[in-house]
C-alpha positions in Angstrom: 31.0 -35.4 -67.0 31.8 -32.7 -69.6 29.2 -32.8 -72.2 30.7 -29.7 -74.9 34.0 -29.2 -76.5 33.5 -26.0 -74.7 33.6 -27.2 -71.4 36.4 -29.9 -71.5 38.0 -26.3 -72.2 37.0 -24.4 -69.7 38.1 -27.4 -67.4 40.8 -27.8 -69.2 41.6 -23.8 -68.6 41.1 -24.1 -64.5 43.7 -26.8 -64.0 46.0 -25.0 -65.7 45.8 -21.4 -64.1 45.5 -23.9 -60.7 48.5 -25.8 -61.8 50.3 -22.5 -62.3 48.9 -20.4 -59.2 50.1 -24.1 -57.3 53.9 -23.6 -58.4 53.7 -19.6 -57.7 52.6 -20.6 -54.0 54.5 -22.9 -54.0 57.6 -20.2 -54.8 56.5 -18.2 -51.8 55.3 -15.5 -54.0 52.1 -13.5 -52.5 48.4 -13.4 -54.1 49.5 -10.0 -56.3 52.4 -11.7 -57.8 50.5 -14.7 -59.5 47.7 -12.1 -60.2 49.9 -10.1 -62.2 51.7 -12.9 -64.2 48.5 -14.8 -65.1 46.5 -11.3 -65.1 43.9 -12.3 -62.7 42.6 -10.4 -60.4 43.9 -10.9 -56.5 40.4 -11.9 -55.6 40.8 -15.1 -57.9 44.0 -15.9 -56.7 43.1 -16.0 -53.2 40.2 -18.2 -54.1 42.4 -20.3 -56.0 44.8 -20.4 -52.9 41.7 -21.4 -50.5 40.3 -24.2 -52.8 43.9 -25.6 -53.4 44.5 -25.5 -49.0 41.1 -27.1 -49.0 42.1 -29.8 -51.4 44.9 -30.7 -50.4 44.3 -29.9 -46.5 46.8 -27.3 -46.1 47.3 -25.4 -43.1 49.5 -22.5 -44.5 51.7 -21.1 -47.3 54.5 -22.6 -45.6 52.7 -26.1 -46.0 52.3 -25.6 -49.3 56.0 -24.8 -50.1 57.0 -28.0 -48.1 54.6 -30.0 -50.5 55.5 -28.1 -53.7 59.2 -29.0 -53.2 58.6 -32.8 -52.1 56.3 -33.3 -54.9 58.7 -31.6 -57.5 56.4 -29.3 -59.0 59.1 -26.2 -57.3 63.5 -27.2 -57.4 65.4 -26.1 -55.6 67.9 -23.8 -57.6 65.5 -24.1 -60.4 64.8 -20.5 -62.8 62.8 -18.5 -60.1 60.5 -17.6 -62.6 59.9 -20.8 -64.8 
């Protein structure tokens, strides 16, 4: 349970870059290209890659395109960059 304003934040904060370093994947972009558009460093992007394969018992990038279109978080012919 989150006890502070502070860390309902900070939670708060990790689901979004998650969420967002979910629909880059989910793009096909590579680790650099999320890094640089939420300025992370590579390092936390791969991590974030490895927890979200863990989580959602993903084999491989291409897995997680399959399950980013079915679940409509990519469209197709959607704004490659939205």
């Amino acid at each position: 349970m989150l006890s502070t304003p502070r860390e309902a934040t900070a939670a708060s904060s990790a689901v979004s870059v998650g969420r967002s370093a979910t629909t880059l994947l989910g793009r096909g972009r590579s680790n650099t290209e999320p890094a640089a558009e939420l300025t992370l460093s590579e390092a936390t992007v791969k991590s974030h890659v490895a927890r979200i394969f863990a989580k959602l018992t993903l084999r491989d990038r291409a897995q997680a395109v399959v399950l980013a279109y079915e679940t409509g978080l990519v469209r197709a012919g959607g704004p490659p960059d939205s």
